[in-house]
ZAVOZA-821754 format. One record per residue: residue in three letters; x, y, z of N, C-alpha, C in turn. Coordinates in steps of 0.001 Angstrom, whole numbers, padded with zeros to 6 digits, always signed. Example, Ala and Ser with C-alpha at 12.3 -4.5 7.8 and 13.67 -1.06 7.14 Angstrom:
<lolums>
ALA+013190-005690+007800+012300-004500+007800+013200-003300+007800 SER+012850-002250+007080+013670-001060+007140+012900+000030+007870 
</lolums>
This chain:
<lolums>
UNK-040358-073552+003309-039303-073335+002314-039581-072052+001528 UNK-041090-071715+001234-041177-070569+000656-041071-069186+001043 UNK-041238-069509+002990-040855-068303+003246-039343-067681+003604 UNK-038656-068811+003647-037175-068545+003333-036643-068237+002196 UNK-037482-068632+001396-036757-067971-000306-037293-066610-000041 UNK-038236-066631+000237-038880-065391+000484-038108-063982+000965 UNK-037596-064219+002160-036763-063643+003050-035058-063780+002106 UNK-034757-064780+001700-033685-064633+001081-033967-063447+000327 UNK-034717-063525-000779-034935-062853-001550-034646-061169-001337 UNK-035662-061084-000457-035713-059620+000193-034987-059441+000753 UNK-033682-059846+001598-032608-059435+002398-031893-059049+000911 UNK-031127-059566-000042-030761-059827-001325-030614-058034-001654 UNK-032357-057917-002563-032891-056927-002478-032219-055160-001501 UNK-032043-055766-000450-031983-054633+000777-030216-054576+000411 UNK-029555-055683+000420-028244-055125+000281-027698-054764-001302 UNK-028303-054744-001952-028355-054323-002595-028175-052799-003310 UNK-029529-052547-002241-030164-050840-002337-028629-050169-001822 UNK-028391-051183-000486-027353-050215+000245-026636-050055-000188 UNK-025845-050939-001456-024510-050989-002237-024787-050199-002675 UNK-026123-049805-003632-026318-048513-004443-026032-047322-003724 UNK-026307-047059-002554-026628-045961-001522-024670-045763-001315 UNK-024660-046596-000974-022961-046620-000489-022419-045949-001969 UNK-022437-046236-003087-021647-045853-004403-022037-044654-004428 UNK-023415-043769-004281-023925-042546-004842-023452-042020-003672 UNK-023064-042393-002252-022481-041859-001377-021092-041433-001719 UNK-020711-042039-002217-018828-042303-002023-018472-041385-003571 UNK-019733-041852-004482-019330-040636-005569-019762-039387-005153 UNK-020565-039078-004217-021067-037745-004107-019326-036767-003154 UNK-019129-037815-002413-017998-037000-001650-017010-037036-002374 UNK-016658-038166-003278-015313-037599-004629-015436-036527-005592 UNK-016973-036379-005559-017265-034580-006075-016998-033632-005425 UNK-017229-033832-004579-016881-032645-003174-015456-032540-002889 UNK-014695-033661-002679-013211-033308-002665-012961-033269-003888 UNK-012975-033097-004966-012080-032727-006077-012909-031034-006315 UNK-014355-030876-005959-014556-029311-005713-013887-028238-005064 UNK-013362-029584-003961-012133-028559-002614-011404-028558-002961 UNK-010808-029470-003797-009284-029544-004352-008805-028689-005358 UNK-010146-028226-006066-010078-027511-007243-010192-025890-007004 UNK-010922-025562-005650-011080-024340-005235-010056-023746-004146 UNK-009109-024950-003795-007833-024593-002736-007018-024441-004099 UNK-006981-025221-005211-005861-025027-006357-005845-023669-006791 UNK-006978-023831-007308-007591-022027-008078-006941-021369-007334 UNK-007410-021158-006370-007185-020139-005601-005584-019885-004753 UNK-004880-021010-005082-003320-020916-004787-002721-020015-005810 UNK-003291-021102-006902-003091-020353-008227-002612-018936-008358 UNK-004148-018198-008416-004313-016854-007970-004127-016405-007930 UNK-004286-016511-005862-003091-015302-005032-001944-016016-004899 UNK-000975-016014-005577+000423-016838-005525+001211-016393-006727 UNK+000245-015891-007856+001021-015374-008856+000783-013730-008852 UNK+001953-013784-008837+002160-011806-008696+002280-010975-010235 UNK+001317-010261-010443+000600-009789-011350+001568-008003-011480 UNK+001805-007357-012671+002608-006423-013106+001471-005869-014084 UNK+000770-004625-013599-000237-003701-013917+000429-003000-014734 UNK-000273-002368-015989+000571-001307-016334-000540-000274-016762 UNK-000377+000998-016070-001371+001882-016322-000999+003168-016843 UNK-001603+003961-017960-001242+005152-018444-001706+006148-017806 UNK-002019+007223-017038-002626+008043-016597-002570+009367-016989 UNK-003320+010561-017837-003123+011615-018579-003409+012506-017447 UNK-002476+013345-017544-001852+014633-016933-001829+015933-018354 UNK-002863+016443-018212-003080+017304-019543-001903+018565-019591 UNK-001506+018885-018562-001032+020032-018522+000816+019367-017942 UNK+000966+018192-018216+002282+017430-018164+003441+018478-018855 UNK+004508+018685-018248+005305+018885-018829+006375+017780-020180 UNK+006912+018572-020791+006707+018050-022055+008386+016861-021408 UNK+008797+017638-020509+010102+016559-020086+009560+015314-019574 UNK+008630+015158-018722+008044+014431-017867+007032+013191-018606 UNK+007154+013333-020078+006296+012550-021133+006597+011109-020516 UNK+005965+010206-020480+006869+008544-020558+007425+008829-018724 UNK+007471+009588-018042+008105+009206-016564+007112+008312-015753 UNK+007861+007521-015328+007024+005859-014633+007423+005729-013545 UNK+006617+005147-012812+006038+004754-010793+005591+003656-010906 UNK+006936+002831-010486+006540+001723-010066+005966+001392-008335 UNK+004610+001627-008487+003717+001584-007083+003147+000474-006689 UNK+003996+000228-005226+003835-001081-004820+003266-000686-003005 UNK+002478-001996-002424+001917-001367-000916+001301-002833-000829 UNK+001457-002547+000526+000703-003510+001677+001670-005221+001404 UNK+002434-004789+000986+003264-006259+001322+002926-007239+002319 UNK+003082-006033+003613+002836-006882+005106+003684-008128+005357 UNK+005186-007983+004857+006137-008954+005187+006019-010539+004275 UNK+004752-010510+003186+004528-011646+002516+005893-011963+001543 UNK+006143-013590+001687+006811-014223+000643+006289-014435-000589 UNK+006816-014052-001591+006250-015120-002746+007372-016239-003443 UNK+007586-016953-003412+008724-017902-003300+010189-017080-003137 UNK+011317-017887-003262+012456-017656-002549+012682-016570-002651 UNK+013651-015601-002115+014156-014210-002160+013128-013347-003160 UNK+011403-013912-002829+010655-013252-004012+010621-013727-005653 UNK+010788-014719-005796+011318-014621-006821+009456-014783-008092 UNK+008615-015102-007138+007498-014190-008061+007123-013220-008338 UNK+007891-012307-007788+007530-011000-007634+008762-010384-008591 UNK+010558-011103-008787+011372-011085-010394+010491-011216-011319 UNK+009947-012452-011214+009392-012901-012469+008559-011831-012843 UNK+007664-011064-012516+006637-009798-012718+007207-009128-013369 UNK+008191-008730-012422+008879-007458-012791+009676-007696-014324 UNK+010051-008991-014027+011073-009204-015347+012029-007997-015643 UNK+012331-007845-016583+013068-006544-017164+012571-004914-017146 UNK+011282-004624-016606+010571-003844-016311+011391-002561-016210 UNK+011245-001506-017372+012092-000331-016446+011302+000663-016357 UNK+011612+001443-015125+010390+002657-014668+011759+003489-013846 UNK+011131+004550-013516+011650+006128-013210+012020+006385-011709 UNK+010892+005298-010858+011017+005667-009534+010504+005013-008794 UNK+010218+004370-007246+009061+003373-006811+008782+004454-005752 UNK+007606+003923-005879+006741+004730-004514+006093+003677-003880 UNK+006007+003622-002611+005650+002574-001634+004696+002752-000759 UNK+003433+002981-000831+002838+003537+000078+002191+002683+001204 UNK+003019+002155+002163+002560+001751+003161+002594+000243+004014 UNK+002644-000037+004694+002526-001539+005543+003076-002594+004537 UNK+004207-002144+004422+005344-003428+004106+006175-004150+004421 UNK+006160-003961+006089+006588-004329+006942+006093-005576+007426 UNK+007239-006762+007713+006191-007853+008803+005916-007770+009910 UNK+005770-009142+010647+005157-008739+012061+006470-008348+012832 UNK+006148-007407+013771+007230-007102+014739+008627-006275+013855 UNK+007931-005808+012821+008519-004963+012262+009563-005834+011488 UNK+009531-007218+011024+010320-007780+009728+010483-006757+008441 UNK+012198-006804+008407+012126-005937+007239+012750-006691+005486 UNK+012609-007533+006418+013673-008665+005418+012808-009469+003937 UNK+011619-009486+004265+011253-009479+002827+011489-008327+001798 UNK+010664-007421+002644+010911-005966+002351+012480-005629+001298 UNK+013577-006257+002365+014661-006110+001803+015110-006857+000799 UNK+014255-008506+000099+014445-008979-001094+013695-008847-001999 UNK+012650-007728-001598+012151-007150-002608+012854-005947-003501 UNK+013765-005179-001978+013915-004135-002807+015268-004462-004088 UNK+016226-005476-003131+017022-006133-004018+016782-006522-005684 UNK+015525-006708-005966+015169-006971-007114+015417-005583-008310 UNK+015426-004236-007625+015414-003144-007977+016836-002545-008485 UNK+017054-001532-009436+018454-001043-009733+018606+000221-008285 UNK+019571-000324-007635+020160+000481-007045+020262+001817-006897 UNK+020295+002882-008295+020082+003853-008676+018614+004411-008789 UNK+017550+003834-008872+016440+004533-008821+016106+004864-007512 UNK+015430+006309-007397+014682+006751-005974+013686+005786-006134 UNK+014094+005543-004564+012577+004571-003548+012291+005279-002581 UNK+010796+005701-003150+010292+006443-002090+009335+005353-001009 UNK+008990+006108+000244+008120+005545+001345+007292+005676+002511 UNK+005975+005963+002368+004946+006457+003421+004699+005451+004284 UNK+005084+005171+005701+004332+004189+006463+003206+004524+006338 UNK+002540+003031+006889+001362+002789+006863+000459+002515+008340 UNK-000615+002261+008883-000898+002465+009713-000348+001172+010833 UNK-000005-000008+009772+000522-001120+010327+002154-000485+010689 UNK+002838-000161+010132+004155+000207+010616+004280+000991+011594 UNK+003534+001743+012059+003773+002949+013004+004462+003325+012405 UNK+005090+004824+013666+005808+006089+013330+007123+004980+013514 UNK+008059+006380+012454+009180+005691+012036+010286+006548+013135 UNK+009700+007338+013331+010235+008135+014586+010164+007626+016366 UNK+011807+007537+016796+011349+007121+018150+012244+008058+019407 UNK+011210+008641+020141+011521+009243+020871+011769+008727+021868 UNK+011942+007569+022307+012558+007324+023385+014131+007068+023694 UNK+014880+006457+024254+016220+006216+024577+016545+004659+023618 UNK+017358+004462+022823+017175+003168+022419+018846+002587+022030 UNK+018740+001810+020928+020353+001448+020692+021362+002377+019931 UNK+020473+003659+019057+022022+004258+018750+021113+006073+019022 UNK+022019+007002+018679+021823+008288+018229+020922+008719+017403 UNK+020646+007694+016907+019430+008264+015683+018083+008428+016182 UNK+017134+009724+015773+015788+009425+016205+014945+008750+015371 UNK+015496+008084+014368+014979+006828+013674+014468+005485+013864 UNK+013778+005015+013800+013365+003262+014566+014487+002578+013990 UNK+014825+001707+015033+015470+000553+013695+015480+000316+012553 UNK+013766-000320+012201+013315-000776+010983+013363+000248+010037 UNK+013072+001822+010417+013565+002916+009410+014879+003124+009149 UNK+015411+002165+010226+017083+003103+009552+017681+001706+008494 UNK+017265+000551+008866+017791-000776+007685+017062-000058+006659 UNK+015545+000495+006459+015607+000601+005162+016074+001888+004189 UNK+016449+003278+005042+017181+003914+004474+018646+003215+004379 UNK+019269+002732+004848+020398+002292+004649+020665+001045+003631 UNK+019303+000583+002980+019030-000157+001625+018763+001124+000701 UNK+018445+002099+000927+018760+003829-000010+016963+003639-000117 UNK+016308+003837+000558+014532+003746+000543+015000+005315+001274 UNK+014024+006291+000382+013970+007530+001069+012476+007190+002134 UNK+012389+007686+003371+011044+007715+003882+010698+009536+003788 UNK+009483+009759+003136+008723+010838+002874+008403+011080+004310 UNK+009177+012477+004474+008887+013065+006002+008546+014589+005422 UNK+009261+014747+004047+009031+015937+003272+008782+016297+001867 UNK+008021+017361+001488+008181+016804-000614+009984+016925-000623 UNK+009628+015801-002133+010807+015461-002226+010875+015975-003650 UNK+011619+016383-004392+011583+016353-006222+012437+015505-007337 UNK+011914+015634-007893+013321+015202-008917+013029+016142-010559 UNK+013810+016305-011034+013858+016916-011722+013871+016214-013404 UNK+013617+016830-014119+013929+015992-015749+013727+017163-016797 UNK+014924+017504-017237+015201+018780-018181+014386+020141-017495 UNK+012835+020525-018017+012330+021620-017856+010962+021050-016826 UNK+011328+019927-016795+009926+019179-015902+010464+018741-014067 UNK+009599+019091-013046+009947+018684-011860+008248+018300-011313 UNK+008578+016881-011205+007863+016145-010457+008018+016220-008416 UNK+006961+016528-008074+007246+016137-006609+006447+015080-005626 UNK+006852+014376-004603+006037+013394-003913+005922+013836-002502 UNK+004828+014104-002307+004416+015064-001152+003639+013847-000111 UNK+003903+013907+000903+003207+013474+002087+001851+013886+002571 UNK+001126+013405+001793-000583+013801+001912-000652+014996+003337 UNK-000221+014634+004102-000401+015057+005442-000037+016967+005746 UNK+000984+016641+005060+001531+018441+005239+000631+019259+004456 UNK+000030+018795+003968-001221+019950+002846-002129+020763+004098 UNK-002107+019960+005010-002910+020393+006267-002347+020493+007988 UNK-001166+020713+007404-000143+021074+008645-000119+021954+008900 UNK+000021+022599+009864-000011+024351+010263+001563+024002+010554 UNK+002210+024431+010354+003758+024693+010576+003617+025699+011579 UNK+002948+026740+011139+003621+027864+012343+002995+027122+014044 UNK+002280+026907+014015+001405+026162+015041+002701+025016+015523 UNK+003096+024205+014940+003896+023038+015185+005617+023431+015835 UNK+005606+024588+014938+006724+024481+015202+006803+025873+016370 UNK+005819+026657+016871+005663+026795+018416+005769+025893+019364 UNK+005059+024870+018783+004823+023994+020032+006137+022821+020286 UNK+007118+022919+019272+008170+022250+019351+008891+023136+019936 UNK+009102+024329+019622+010411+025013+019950+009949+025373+021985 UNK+008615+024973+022488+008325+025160+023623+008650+024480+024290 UNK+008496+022814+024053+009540+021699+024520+010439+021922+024585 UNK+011338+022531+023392+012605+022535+023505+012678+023458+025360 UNK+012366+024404+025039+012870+025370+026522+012372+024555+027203 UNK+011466+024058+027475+011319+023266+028851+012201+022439+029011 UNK+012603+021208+027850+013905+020787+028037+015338+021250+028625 UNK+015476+022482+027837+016644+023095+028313+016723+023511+029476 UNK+015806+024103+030393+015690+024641+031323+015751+024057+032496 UNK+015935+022405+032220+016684+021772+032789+017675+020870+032639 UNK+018710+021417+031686+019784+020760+030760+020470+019563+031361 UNK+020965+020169+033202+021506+019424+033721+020587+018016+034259 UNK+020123+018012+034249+019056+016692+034644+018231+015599+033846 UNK+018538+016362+032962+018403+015332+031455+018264+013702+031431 UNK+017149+012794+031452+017473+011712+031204+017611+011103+029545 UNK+017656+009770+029919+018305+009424+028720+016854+009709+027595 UNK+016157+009682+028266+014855+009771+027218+014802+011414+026687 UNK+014965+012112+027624+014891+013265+027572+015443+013490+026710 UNK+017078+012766+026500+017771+013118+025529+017375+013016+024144 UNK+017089+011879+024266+015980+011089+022695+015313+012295+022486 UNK+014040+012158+023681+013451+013692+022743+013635+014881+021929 UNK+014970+015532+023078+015529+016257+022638+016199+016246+021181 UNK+016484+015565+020735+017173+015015+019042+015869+014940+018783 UNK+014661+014045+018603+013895+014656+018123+013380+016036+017486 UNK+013124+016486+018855+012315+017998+018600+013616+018907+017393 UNK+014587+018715+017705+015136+019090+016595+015296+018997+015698 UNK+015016+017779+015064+015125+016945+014223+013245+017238+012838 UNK+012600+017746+013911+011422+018296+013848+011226+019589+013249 UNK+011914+020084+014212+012487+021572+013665+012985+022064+012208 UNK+014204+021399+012380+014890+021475+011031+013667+020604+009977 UNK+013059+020001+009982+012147+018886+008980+010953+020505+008417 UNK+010600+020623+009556+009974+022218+009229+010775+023434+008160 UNK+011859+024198+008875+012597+024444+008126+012587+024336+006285 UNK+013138+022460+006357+013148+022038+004826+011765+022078+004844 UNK+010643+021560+004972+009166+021869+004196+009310+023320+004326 UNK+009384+024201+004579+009645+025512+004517+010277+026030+003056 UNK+011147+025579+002955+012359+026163+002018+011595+025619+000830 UNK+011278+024241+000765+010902+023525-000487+009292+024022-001176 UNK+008128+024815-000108+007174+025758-000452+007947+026911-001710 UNK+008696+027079-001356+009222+028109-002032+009471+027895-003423 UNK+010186+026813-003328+010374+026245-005021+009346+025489-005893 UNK+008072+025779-005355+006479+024897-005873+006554+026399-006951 UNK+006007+025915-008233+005323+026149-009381+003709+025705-009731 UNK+003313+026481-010170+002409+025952-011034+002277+024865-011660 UNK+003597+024973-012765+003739+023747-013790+004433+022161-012632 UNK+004625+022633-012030+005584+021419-011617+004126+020295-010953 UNK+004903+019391-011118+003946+017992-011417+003538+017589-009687 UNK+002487+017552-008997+002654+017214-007379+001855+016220-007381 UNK+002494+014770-006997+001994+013922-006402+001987+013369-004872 UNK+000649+013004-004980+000369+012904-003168+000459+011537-002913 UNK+001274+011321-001977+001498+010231-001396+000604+009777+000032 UNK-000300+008149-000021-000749+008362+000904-000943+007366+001661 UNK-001101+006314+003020-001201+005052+002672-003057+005045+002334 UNK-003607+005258+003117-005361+005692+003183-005491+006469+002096 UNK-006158+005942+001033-007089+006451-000244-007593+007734+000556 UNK-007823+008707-000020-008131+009847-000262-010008+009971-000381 UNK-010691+010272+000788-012259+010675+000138-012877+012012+000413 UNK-014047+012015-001033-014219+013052-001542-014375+014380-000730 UNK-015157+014014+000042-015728+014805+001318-014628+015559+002032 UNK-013605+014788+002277-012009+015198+002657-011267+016432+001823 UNK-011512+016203+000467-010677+017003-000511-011174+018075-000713 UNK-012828+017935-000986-013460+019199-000470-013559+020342+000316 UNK-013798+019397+001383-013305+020370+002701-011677+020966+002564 UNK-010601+020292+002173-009464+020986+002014-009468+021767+001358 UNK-010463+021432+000018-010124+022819-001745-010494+024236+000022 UNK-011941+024221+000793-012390+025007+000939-011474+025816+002235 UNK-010837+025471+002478-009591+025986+003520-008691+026745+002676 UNK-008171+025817+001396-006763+026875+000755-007410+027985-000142 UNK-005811+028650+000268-006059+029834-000151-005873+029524-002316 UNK-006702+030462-003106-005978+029591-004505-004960+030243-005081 UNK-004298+031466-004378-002708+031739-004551-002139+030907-004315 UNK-001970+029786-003638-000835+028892-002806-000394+027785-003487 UNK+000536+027750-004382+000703+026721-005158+001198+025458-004302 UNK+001517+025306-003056+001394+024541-002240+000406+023696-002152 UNK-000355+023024-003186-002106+022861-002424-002412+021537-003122 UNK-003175+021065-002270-004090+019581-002793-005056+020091-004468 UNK-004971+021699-004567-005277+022217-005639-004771+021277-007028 UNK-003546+022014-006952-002426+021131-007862-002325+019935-007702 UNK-002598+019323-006830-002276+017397-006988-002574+017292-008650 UNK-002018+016103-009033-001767+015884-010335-002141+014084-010191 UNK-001535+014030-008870-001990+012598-009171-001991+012065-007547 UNK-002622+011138-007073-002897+010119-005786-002482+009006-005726 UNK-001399+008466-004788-001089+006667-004681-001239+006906-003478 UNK-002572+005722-003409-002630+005347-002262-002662+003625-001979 UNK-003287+003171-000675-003145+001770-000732-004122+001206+000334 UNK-003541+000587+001062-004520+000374+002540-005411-000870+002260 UNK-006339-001061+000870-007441-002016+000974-007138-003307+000549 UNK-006070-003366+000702-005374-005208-000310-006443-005166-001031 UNK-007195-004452-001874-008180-005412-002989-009058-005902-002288 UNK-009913-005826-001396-010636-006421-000234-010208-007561+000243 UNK-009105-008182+000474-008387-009408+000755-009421-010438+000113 UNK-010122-011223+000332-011032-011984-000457-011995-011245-000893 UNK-011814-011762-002027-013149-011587-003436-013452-012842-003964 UNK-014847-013003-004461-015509-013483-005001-014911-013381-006806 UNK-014788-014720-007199-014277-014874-008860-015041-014085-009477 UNK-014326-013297-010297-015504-012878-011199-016419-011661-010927 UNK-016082-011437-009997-016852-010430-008278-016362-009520-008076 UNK-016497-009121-006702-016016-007952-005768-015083-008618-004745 UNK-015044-007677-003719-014588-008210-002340-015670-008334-001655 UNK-015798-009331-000970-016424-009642+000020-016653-008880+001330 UNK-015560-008146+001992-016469-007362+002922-014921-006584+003078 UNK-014958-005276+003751-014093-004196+004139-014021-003713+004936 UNK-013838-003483+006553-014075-003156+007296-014041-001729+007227 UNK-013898-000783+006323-014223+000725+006634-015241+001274+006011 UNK-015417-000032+004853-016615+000319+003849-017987-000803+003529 UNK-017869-001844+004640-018907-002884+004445-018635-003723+003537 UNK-019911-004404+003331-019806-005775+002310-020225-005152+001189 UNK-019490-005794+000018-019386-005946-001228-019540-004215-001600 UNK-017804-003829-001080-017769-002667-001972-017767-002848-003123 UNK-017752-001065-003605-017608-001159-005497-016003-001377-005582 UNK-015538-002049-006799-013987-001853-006383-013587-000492-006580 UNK-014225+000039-007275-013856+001930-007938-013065+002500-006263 UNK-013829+001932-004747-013750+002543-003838-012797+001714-003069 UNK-012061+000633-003440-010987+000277-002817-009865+000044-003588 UNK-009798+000145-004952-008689-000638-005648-008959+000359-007387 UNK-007675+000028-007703-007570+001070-009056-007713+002271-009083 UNK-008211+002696-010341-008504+003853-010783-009881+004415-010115 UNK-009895+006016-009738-010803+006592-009488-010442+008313-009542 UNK-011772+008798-009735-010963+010699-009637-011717+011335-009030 UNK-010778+012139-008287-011493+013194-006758-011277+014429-007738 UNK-012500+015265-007749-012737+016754-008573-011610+016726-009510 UNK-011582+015777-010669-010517+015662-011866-009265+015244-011477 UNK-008411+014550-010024-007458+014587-009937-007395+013026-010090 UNK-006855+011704-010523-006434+011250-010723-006221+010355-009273 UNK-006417+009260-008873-005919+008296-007646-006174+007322-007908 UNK-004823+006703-008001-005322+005110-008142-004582+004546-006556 UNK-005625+003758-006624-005725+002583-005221-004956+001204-005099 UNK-003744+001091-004652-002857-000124-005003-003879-001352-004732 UNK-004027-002117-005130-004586-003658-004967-004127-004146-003785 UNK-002422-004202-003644-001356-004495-002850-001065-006013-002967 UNK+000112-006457-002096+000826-007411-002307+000504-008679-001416 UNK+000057-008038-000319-000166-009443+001126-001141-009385+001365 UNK-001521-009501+002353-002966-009626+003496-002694-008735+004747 UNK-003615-008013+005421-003338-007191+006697-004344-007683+007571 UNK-003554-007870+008976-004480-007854+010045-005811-007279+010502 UNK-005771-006340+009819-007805-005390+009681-008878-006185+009359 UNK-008438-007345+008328-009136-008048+008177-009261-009466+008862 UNK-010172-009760+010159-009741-010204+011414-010112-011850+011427 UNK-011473-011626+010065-011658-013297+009969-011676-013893+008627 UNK-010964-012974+007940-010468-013194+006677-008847-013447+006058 UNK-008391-014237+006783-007031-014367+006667-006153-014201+005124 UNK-005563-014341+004892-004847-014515+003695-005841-014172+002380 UNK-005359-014152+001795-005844-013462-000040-006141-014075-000802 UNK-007826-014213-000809-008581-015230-001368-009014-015041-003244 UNK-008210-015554-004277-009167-015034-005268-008768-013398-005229 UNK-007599-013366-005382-007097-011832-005067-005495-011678-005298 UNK-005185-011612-006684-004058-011835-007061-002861-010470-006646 UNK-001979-010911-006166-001227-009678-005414-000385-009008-006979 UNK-000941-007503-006638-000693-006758-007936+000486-006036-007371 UNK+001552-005176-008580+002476-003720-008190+001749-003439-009827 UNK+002081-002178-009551+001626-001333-010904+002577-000834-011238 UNK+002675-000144-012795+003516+000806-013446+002728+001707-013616 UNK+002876+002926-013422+002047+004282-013689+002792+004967-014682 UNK+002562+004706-015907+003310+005577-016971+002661+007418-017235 UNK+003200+008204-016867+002880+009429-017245+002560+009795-018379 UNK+001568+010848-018776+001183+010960-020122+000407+012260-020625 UNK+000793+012992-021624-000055+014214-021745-001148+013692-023278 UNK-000944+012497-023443-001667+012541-024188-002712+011245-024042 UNK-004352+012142-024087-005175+011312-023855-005752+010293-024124 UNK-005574+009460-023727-005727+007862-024030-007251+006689-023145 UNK-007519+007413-022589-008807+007276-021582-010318+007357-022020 UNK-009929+008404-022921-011623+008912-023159-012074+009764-022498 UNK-011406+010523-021530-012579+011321-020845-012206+012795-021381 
</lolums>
């Protein structure tokens, strides 16, 4: 009898322990899912609410018209929703008024969706210039082959000029009393025109020289190369009307580095008011903010610049030999980043770039 109490006893004992074991079990994993629950929330949170930057940037030698002129700079969309027709991306904006948008780059979805794109721009007054640099995700907006109409335009470039989005193929200006701002296509600072436009007008004769035999592609080309031509031409004509005083901003989707600008100061000539000399200011884009970052942190890794850049080198403010570039954050997530999907802890920003001759920075 005693060794059955015995054994009672101690079995007793044993289930016991396990009930304990089972509870510190079952509470340990209701910590863990409400940790997941709390770090999928956060982080919806986040990247889900679309954030409206507003930055002053001093231009010392600003013309006095150009005081208060604002860029609303937005990039890397990459076809992302933020609820219906955008409507987190209204809410940002709210009543927001600015001078002009500049777009630098991969705002396009997959397979070339332009339709977010297009309820974004809807959010916008009709009347302001929208400017636009593809990005490396969009490809060329130019298509030389044979396709559905006359235009040597892609599709997706011609819906969004035909929403009134200028695409930067050339500086463009605008003017304000005694002040002219321009948005230049990073790229032509280092174009040889005379070079280009030999080598276009050489196609052309080879084309012609066999007019009658022309296929349909041929034809495409042909509108092209002209189309090329004349684009030369206007960057031509518009060299002419560069000043000193006049305000040149470079448009770009790829941030701008140092080593790059350098080497350019050391090519131009410093008569040429044409020049990365004069830049006044840099929008660029390309790094979503390192798509995931760490709270509180950095980004986690970059594929052009490694793990845990500085943000100075992907996002915001930074200055190449005194010129001024800020780095869009951007709006979506891009395919570059191959095992980092979507936008972790990385709230999708547009900025306001308010112009300014008076210094407010400190430096």
């Amino acid at each position: 009898m005693r060794r059955d109490s015995n054994r009672y006893i101690f079995s007793s004992e044993i289930s016991r322990r396990h009930q304990r074991h089972r509870k510190r079990r079952t509470v340990i994993l209701l910590v863990l899912l409400l940790i997941v629950v709390a770090f999928f929330l956060s982080n919806f949170l986040i990247s889900r609410r679309v954030i409206l930057e507003e930055r002053k940037i001093t231009i010392l030698d600003l013309p006095a018209d150009l005081e208060q002129y604002s860029i609303l700079h937005i990039s890397d969309l990459h076809g992302a929703r933020y609820g219906e027709k955008q409507k987190a991306i209204a809410n940002a904006l709210d009543n927001t008024r600015y001078s002009c948008v500049v777009m630098t780059g991969d705002m396009l979805g997959e397979n070339h969706d332009t339709e977010p794109l297009m309820e974004l721009i809807a959010l916008m007054p009709e009347d302001t210039p929208k400017y636009y640099i593809p990005g490396d995700s969009d490809g060329s907006f130019i298509d030389d082959r044979a396709h559905s109409s006359l235009s040597v335009y892609t599709d997706w470039a011609i819906r969004l000029m035909d929403a009134g989005i200028t695409i930067l193929d050339r500086p463009i200006s605008e003017t304000r009393g005694k002040g002219t701002i321009w948005f230049i296509p990073e790229e032509l600072y280092n174009t040889d025109l005379d070079m280009l436009e030999w080598n276009y007008t050489q196609q052309m004769k080879t084309l012609n020289a066999r007019a009658t035999s022309l296929t349909a592609d041929d034809a495409a080309r042909m509108r092209v190369l002209e189309y090329q031509l004349e684009r030369i031409a206007a960057i031509r004509e518009s060299m002419k009307q560069f000043t000193t005083g006049d305000v040149q901003v470079v448009v770009t989707h790829k941030p701008l580095e140092k080593g790059y600008v350098n080497q350019t100061f050391s090519w131009t000539d410093k008569e040429d008011v044409f020049s990365i000399r004069y830049a006044r200011l840099i929008l660029a884009g390309h790094y979503n903010g390192g798509q995931w970052r760490i709270p509180f942190g950095g980004a986690v890794y970059v594929p052009e610049k490694g793990w845990f850049p500085a943000d100075s080198e992907i996002m915001g403010l930074n200055y190449i030999r005194e010129t001024p570039q800020y780095i869009s954050p951007g709006l979506g997530s891009a395919p570059q980043y191959k095992w980092q999907p979507g936008r972790l802890f990385n709230s999708p920003v547009i900025t306001k770039i308010t112009l300014t001759r008076v210094d407010q920075q400190g430096r």
